[in-house]
Structure formats: structure tokens, C-alpha cells
TORPA-4810 file (N, C-alpha, C, O; in nm, 3 decimals):
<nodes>
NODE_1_6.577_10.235_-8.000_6.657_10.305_-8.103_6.777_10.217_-8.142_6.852_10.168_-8.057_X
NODE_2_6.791_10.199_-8.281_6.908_10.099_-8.293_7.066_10.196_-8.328_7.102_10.241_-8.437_X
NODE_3_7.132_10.206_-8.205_7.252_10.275_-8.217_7.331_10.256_-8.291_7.405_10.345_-8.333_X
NODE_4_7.336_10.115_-8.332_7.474_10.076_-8.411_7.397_10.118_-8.540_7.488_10.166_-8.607_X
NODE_5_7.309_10.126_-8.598_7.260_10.174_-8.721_7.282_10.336_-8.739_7.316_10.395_-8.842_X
NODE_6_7.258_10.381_-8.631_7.320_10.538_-8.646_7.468_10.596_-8.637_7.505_10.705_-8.682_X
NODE_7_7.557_10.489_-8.562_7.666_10.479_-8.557_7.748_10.483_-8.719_7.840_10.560_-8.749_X
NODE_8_7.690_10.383_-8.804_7.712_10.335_-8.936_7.717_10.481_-9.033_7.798_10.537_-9.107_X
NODE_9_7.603_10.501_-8.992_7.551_10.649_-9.078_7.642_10.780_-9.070_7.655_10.862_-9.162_X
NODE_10_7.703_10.786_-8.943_7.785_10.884_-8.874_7.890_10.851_-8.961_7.919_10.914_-9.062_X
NODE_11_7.951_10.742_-8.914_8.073_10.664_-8.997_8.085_10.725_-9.171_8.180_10.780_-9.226_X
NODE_12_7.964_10.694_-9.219_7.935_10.680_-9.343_7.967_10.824_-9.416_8.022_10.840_-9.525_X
NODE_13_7.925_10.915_-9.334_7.891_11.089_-9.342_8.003_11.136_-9.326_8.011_11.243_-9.386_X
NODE_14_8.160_11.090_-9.237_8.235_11.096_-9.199_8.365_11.109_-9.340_8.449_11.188_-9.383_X
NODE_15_8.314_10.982_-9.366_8.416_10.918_-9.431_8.333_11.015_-9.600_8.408_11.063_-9.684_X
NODE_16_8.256_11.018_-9.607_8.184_11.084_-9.733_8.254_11.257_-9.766_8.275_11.302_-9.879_X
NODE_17_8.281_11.339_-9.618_8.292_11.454_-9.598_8.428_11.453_-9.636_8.466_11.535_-9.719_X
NODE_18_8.530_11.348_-9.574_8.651_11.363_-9.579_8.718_11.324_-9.766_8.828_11.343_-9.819_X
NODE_19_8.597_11.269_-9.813_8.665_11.238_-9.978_8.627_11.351_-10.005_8.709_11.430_-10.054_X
NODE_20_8.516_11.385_-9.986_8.483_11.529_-10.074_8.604_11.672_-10.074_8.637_11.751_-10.162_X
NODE_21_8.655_11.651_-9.892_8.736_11.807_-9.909_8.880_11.730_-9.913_8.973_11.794_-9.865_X
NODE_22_8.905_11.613_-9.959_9.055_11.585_-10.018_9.111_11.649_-10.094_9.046_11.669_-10.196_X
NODE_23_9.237_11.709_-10.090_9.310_11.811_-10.174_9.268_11.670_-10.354_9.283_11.707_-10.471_X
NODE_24_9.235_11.571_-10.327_9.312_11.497_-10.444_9.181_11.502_-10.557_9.191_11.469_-10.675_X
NODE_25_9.073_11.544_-10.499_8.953_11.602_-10.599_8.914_11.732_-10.626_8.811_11.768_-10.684_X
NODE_26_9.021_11.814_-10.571_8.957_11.944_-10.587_9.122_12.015_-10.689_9.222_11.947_-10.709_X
NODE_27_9.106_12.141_-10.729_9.213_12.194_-10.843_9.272_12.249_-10.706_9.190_12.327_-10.657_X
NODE_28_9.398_12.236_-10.618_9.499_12.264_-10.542_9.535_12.381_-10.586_9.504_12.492_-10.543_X
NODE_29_9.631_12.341_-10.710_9.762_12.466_-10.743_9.665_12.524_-10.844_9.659_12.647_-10.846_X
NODE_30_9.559_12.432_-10.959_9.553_12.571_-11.073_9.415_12.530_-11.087_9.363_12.426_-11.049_X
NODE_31_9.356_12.645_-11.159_9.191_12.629_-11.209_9.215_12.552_-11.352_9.129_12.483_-11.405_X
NODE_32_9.312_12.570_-11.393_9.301_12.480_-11.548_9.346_12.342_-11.539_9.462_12.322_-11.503_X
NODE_33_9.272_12.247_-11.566_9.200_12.125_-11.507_9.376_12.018_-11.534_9.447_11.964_-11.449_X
NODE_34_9.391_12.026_-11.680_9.503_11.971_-11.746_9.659_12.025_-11.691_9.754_11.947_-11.694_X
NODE_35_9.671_12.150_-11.648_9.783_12.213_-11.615_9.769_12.146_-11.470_9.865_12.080_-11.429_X
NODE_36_9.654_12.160_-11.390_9.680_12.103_-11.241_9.648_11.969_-11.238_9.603_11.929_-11.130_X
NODE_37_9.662_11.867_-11.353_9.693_11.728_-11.254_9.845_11.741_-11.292_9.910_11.646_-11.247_X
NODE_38_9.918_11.830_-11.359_10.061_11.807_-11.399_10.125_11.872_-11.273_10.235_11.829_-11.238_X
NODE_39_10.073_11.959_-11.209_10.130_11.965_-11.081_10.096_11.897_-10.968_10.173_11.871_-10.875_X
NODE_40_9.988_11.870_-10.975_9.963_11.730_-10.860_10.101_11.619_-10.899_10.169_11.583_-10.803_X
NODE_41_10.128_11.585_-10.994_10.218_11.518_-11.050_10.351_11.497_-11.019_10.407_11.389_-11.001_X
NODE_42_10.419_11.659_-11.011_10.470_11.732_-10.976_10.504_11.731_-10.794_10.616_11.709_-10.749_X
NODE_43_10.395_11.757_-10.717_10.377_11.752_-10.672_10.436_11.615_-10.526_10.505_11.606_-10.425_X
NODE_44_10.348_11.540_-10.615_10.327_11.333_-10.546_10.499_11.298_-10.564_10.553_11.234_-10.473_X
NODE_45_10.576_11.338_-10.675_10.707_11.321_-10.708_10.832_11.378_-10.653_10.845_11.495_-10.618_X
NODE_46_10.930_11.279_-10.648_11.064_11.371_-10.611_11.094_11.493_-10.738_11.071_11.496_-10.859_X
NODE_47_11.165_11.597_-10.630_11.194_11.706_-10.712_11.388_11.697_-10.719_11.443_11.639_-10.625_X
NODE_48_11.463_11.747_-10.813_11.578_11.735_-10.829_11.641_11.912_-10.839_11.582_12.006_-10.893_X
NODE_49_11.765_11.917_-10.777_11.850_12.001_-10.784_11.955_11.985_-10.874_12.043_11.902_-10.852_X
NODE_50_11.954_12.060_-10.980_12.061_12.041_-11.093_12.142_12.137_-11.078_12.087_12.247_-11.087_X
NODE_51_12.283_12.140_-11.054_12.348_12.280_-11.078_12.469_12.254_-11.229_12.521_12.159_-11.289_X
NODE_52_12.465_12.401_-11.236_12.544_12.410_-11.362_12.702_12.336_-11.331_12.754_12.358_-11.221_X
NODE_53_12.768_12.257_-11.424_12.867_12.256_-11.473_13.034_12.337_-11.501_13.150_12.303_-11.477_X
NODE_54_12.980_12.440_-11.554_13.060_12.541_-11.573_13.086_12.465_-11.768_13.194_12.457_-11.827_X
NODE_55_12.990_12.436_-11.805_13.007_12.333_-11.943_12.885_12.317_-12.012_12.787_12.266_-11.959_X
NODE_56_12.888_12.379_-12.185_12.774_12.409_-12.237_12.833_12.349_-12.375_12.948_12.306_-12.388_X
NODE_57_12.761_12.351_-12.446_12.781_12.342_-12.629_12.737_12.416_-12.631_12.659_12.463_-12.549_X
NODE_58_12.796_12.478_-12.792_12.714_12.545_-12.830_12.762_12.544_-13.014_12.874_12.536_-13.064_X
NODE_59_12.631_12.553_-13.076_12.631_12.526_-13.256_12.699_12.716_-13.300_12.689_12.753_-13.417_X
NODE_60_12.747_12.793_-13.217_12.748_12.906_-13.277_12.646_13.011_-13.294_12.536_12.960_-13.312_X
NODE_61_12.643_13.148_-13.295_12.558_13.245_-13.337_12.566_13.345_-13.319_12.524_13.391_-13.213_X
NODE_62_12.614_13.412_-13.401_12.625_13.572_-13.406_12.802_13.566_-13.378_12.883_13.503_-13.446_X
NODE_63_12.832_13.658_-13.244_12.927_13.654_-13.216_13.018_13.584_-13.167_13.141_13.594_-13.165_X
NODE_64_12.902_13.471_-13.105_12.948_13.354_-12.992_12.971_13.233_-13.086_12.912_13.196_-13.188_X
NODE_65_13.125_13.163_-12.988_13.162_13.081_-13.081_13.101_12.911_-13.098_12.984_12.881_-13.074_X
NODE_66_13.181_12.836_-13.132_13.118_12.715_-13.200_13.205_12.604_-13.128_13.320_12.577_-13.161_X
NODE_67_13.130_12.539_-13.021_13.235_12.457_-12.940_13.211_12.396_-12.826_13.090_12.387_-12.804_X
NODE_68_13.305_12.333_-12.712_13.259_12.310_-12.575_13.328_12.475_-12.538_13.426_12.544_-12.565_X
NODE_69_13.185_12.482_-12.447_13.220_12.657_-12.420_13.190_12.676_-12.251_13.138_12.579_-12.195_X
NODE_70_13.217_12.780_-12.180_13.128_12.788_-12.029_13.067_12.918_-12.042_13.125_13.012_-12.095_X
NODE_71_12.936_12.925_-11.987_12.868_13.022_-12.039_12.803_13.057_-11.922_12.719_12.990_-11.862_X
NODE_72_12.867_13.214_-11.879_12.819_13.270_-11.747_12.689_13.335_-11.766_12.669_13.446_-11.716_X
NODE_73_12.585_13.264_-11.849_12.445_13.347_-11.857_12.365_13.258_-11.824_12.245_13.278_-11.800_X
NODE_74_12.427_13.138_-11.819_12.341_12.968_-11.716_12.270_13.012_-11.639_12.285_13.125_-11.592_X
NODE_75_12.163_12.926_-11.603_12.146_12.988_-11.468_12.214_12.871_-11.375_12.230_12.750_-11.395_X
NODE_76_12.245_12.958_-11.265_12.371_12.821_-11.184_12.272_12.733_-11.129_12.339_12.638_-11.086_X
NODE_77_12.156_12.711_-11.106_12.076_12.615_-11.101_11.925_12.597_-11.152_11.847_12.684_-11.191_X
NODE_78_11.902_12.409_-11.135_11.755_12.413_-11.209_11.704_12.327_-11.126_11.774_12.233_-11.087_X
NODE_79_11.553_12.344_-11.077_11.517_12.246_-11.022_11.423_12.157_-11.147_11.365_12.213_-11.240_X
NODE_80_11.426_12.047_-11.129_11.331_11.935_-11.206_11.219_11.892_-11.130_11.218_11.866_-11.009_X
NODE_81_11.105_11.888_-11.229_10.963_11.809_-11.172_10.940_11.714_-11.291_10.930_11.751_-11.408_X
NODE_82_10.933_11.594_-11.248_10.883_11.468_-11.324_10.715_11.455_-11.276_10.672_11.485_-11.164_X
NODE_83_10.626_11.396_-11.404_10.532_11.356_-11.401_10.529_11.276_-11.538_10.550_11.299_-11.657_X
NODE_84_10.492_11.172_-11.457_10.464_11.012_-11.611_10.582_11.078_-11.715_10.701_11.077_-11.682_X
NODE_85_10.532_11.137_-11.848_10.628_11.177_-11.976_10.653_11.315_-11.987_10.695_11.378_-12.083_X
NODE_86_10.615_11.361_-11.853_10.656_11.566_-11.858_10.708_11.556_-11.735_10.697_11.502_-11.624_X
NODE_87_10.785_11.649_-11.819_10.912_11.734_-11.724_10.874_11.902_-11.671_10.814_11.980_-11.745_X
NODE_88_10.915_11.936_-11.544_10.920_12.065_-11.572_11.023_12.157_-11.527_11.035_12.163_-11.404_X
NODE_89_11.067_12.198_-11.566_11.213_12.309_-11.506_11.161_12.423_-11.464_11.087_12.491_-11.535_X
NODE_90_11.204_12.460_-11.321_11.194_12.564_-11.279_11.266_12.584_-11.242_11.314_12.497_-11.169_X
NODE_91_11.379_12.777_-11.265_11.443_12.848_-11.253_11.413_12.911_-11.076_11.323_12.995_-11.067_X
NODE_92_11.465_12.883_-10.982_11.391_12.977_-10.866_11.483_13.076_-10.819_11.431_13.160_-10.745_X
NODE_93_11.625_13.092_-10.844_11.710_13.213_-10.817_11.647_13.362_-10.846_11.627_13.391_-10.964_X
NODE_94_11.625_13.427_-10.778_11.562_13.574_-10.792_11.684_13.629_-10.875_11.796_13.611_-10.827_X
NODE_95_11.672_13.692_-10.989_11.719_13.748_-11.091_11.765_13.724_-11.204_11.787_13.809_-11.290_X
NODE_96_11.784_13.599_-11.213_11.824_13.505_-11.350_11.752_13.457_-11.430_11.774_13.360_-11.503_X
NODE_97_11.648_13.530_-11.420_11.573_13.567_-11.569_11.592_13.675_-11.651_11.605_13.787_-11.602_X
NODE_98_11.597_13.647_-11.814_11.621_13.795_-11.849_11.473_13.803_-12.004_11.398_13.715_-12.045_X
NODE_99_11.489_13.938_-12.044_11.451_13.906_-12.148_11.473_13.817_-12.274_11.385_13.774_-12.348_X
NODE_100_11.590_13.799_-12.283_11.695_13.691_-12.390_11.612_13.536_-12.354_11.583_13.454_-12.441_X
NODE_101_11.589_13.523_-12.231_11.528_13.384_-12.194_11.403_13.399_-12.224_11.355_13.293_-12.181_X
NODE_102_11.300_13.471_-12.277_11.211_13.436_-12.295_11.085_13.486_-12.157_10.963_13.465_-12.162_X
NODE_103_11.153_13.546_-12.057_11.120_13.611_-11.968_10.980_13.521_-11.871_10.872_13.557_-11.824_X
NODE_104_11.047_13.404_-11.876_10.937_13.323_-11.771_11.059_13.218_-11.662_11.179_13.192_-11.662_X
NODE_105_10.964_13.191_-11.598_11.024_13.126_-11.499_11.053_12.953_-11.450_11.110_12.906_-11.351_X
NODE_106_10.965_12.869_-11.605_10.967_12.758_-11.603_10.928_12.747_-11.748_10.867_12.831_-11.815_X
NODE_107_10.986_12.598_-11.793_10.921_12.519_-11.873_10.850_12.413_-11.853_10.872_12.343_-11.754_X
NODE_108_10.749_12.380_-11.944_10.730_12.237_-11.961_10.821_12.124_-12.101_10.844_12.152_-12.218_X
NODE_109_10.845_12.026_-12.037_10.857_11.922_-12.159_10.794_11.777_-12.144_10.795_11.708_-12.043_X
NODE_110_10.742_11.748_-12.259_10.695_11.621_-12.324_10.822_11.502_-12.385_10.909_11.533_-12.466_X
NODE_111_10.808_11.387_-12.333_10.937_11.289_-12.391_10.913_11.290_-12.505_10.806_11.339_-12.544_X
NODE_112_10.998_11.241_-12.586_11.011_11.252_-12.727_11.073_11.055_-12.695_11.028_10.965_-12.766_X
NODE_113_11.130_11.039_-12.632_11.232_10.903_-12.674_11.313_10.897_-12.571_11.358_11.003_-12.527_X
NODE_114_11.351_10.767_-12.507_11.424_10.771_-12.427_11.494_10.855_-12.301_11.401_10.813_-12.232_X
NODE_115_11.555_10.918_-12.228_11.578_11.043_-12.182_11.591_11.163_-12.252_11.685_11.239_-12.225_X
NODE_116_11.477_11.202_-12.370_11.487_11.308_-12.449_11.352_11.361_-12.435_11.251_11.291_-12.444_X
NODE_117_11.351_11.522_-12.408_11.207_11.590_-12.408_11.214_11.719_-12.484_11.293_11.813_-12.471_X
NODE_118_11.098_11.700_-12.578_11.109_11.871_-12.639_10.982_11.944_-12.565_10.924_11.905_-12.464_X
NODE_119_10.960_12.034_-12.626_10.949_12.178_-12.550_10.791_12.192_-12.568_10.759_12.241_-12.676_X
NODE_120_10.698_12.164_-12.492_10.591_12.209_-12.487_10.525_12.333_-12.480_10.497_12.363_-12.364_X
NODE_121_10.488_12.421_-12.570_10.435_12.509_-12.570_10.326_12.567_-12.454_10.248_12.478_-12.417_X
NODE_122_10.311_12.657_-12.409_10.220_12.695_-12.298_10.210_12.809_-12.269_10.294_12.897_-12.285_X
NODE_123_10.076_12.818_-12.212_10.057_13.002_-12.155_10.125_13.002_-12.069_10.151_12.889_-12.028_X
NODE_124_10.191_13.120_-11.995_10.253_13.154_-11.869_10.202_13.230_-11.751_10.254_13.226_-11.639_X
NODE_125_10.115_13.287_-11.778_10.044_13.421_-11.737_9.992_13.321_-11.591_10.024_13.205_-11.564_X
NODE_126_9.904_13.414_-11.516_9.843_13.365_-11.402_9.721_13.290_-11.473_9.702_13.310_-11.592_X
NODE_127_9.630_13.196_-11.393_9.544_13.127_-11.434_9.383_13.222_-11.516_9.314_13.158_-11.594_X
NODE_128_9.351_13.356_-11.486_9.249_13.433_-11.547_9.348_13.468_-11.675_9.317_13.573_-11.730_X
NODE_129_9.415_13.427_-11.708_9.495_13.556_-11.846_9.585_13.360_-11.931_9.640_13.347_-12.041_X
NODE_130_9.572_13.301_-11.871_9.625_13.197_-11.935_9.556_13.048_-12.014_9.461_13.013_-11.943_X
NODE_131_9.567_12.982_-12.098_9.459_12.889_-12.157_9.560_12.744_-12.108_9.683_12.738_-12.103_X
NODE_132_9.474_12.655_-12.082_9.512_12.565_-12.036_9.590_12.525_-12.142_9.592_12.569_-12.257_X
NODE_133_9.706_12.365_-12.049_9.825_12.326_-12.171_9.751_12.220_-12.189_9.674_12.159_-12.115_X
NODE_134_9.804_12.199_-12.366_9.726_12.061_-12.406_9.807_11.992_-12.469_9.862_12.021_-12.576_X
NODE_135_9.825_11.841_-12.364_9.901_11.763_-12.347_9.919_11.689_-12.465_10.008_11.604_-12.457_X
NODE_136_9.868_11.696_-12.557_9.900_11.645_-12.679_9.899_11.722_-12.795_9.891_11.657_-12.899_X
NODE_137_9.905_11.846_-12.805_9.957_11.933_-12.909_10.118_11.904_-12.939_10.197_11.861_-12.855_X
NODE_138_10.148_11.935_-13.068_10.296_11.956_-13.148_10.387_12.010_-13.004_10.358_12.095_-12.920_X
NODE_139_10.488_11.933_-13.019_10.598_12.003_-12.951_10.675_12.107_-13.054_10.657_12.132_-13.174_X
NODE_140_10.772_12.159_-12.955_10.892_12.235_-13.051_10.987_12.168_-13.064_11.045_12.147_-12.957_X
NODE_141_11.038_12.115_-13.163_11.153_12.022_-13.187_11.277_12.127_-13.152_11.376_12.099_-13.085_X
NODE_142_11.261_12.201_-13.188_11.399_12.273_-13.191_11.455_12.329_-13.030_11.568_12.369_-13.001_X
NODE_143_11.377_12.322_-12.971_11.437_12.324_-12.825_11.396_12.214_-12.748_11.276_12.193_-12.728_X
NODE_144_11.531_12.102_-12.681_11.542_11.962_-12.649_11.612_11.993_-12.490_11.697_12.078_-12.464_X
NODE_145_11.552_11.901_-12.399_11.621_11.908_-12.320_11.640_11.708_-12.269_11.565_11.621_-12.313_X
NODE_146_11.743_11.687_-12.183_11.786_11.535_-12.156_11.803_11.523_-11.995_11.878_11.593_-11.927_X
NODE_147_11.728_11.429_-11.953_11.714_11.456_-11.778_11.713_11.279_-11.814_11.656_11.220_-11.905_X
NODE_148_11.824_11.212_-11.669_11.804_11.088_-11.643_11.840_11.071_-11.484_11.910_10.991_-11.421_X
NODE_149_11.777_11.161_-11.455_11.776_11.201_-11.299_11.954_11.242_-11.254_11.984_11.295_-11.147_X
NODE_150_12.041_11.209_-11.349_12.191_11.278_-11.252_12.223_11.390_-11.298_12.263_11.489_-11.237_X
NODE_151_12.196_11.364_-11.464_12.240_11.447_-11.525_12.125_11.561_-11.631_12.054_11.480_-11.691_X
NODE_152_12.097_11.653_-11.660_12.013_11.752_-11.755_12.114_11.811_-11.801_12.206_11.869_-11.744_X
NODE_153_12.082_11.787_-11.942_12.119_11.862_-12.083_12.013_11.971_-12.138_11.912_11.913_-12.178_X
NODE_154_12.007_12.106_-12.151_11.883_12.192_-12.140_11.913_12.308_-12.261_12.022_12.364_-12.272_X
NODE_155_11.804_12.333_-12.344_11.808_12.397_-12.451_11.745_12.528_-12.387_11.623_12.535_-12.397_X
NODE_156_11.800_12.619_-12.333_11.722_12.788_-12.339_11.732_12.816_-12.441_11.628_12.857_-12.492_X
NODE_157_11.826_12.813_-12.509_11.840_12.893_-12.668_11.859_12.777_-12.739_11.928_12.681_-12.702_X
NODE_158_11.781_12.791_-12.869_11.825_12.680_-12.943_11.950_12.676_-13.002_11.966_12.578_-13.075_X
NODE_159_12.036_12.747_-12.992_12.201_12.720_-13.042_12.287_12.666_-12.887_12.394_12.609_-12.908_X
NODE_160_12.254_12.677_-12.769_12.359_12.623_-12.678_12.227_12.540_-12.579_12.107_12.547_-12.555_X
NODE_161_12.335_12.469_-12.550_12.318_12.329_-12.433_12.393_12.314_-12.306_12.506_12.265_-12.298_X
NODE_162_12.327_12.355_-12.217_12.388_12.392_-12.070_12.388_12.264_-12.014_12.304_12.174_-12.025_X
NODE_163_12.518_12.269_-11.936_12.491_12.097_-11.885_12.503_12.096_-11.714_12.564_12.185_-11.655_X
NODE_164_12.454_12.013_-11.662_12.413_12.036_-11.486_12.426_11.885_-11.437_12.402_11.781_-11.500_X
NODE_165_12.465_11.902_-11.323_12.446_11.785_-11.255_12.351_11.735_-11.141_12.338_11.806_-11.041_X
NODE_166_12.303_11.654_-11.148_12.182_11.632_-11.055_12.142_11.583_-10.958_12.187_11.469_-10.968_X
NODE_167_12.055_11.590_-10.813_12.052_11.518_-10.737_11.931_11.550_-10.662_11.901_11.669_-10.665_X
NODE_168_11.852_11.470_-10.594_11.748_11.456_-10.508_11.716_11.520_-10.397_11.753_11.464_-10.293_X
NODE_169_11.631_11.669_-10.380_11.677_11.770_-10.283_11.527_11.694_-10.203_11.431_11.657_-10.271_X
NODE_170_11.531_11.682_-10.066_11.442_11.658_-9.990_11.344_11.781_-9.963_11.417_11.877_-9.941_X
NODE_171_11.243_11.811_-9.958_11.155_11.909_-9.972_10.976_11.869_-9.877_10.874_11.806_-9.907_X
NODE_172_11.029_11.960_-9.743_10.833_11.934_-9.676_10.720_11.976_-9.827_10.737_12.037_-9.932_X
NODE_173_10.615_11.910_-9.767_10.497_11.967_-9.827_10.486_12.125_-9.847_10.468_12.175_-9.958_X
NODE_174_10.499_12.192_-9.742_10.530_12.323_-9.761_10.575_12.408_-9.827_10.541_12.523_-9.854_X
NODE_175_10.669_12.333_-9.857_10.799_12.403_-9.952_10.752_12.347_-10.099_10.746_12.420_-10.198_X
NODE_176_10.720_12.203_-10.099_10.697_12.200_-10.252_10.571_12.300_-10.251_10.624_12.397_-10.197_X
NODE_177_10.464_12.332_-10.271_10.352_12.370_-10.202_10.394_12.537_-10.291_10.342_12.587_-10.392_X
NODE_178_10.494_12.583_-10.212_10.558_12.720_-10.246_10.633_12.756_-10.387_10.626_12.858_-10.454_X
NODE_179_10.718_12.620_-10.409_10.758_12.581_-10.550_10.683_12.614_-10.666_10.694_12.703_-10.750_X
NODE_180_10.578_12.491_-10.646_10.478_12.484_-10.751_10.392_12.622_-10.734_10.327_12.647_-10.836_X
NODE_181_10.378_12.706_-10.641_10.300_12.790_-10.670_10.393_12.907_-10.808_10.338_12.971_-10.897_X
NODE_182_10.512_12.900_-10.784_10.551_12.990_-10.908_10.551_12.967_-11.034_10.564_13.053_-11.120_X
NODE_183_10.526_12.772_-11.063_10.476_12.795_-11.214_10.317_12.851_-11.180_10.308_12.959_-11.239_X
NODE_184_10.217_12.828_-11.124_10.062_12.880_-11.119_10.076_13.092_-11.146_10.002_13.153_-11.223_X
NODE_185_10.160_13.144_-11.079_10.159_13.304_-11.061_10.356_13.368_-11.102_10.422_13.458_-11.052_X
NODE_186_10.387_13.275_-11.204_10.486_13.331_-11.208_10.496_13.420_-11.257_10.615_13.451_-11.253_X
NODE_187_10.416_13.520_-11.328_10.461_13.671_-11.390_10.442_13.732_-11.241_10.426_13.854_-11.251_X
NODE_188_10.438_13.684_-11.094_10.480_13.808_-11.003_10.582_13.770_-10.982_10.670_13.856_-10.965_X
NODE_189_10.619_13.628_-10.972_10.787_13.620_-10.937_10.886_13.662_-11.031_11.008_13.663_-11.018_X
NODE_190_10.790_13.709_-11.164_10.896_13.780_-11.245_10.958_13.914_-11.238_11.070_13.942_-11.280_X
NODE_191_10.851_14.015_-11.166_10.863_14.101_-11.120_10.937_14.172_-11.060_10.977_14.287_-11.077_X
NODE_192_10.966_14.043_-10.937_11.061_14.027_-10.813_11.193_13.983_-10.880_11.290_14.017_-10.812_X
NODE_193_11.225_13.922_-10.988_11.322_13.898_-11.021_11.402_14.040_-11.154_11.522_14.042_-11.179_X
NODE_194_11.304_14.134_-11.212_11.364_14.227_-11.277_11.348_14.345_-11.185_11.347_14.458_-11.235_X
NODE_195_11.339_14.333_-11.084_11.327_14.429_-10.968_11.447_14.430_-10.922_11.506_14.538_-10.912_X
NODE_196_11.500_14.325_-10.890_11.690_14.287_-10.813_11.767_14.294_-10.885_11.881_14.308_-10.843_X
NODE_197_11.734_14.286_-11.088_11.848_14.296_-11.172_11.869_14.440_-11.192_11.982_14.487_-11.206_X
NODE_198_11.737_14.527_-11.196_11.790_14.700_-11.165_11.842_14.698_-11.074_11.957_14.728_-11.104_X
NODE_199_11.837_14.680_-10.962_11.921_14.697_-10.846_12.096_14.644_-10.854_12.184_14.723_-10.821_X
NODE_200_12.120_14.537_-10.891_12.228_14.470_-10.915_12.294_14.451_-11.033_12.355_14.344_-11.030_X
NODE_201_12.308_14.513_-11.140_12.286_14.494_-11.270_12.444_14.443_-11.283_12.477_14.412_-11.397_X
NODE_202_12.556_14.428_-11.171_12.653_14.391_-11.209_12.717_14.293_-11.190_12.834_14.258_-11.206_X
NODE_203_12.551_14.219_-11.124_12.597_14.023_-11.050_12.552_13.987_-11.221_12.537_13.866_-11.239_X
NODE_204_12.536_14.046_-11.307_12.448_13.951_-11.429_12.564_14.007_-11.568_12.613_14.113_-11.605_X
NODE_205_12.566_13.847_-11.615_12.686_13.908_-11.767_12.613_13.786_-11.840_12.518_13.716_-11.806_X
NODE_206_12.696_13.786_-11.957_12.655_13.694_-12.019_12.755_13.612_-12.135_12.717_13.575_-12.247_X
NODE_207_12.900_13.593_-12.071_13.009_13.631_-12.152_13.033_13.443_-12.196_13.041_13.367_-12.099_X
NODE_208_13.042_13.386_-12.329_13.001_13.271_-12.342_13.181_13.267_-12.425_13.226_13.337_-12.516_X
NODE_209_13.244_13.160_-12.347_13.372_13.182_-12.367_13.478_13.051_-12.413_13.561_13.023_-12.327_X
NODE_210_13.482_12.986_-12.517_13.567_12.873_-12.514_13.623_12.771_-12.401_13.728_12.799_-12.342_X
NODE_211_13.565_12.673_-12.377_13.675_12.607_-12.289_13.790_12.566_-12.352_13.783_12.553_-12.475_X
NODE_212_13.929_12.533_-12.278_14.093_12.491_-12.370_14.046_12.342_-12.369_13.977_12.271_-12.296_X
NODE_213_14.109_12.329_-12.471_14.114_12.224_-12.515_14.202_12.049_-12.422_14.201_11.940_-12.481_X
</nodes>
């Protein structure tokens, strides 16, 4: 019996089994093929902690004025995910979502130019109720956001620009893992988040106020 020939085969079967159940060929975070290599992406990459400023622009609207302003409806932080020319912001504070925001829990953005990304359109829903994102459809010009890893400049509303400062939060597999699962199922973390604003309705304002000059 030639052992080392069966040895080879073992080897062979081994190494065959272990590509097949690699997280890096199979859909991890999402069933929609295009949305989950952007979190593999996501994923393979450092993630960033941006916190607010206390410092926004804003072009004016309605009642709110026209100026450098501080605007207590920020959310006091953002985390960032880079992949190649997309960005993605995710909100993870339980309650600082509202309806006014658009009532989700992340964006995507596409570069436009230099440290500039506009606003990629996308389903939000869980993966059965949502259509995959397609990476080369029209952006929205009118909502821009500016990330050069210290600093993000971020359009929630297209009349104001929240500004944050940035830095490199260390994160196990685990934890990113947990991250990324709330862009994949975030209408339950939305849940959880208008669940604590009935409860608390008086940690949340939205009072957008001149800074002095």
C-alpha cells in the first residue's frame, strides 16, 4: 500500500474542506451578494470613532438659523466603515434615531472626489424585505459627507453639517461581527431605539442654536 500517496489525498481533502467552509466564500453578514462584500470590507478594515464637536453649519431652514451653529440633535457619536470608495456610518447609541433622520441606523456613501462622498441610496429593511445596493447607481448629490480619517463632515439633513472628530477604536472580531450585524437587521435595532425614546423622552431635544462669534 503506498502511504505517502494516501497521506497526499488526506492532505488534499483537508485543505479542499477548509477553503470551502472559509467565512471568505460564503455570504457572512448578508444574503445580498453586493451589500455583503461591502461588509466583508467593512469588516477586513479599521473602524473609526467620531464624536461630535459641539459645531455644525448650517444654510438655514424654517426656523433655524443661518451660520456656525451647535446643534443638540447630533448624534454625539459616529462610527465609520471604509471599504475601497464606500463609506459607511453607523449611528450605535440606543435612542438617537428619530423620525426627522430618516429613521435608520446607517448610511452608505460612494466618493465623489477627494475626501468627499455622496449618499448612496439603499434598502434598509432586513435582507427578505430589502433589494440589494447597486454600487454604481446615481448618488444623491444633495447629501455630502467628508471623512479623512480625523476628521467627518456629515450631511443628515441637507441644510446642516455636523462636524466630529476622529480616531481609531480597536475592536475584537466579535464586536465588529456585532457592529456590522446592525446595518444587516437594523429595523430591530430600531425598535430598541424608539422603545428608550418613549421611555426617556427628556434625554432628546433638538435645539440648533448660534455659536458667538
Amino acid at each position: 500500500m503506498n502511504y505517502f500517496s494516501s497521506d497526499k489525498t488526506f492532505v488534499f481533502l483537508f485543505i479542499l474542506l477548509v477553503l470551502i467552509s472559509n467565512p471568505i466564500f460564503s455570504n457572512d453578514f448578508s444574503s445580498r451578494d453586493n451589500f455583503d462584500k461591502v461588509l466583508k470590507g467593512f469588516y477586513k478594515n479599521d473602524i473609526y470613532k467620531c464624536n461630535y464637536i459641539n459645531k455644525s453649519w448650517s444654510t438655514g431652514f424654517e426656523e433655524y438659523p443661518y451660520g456656525m451653529v451647535v446643534n443638540s440633535g447630533a448624534f454625539s457619536n459616529i462610527l465609520v466603515f471604509t471599504n475601497r470608495n464606500i463609506v459607511g456610518t453607523l449611528w450605535p447609541n440606543i435612542g438617537e434615531i428619530s423620525v426627522e433622520r430618516g429613521v435608520r441606523k446607517y448610511q452608505l456613501w460612494k466618493k465623489n472626489k477627494n475626501d468627499e462622498y455622496n449618499l448612496l441610496n439603499s434598502d434598509y429593511l432586513e435582507d427578505s424585505n430589502s433589494a440589494d445596493i447597486d454600487l454604481k447607481s446615481k448618488t444623491d448629490e444633495s447629501y455630502k459627507t467628508y471623512f479623512d480619517k480625523n476628521t467627518l463632515k456629515i450631511n443628515i439633513k441637507h441644510w446642516i453639517t455636523d462636524f466630529y472628530s476622529c480616531e481609531i477604536i480597536e475592536s475584537s472580531r466579535f464586536a465588529k461581527k456585532k457592529l456590522i450585524d446592525i446595518f444587516v437587521n437594523q429595523n430591530e435595532y430600531v425598535k430598541k431605539d424608539f422603545a428608550y425614546r418613549e421611555k426617556n423622552p427628556s434625554l432628546f431635544n433638538n435645539k440648533i442654536e448660534l455659536l458667538p462669534n
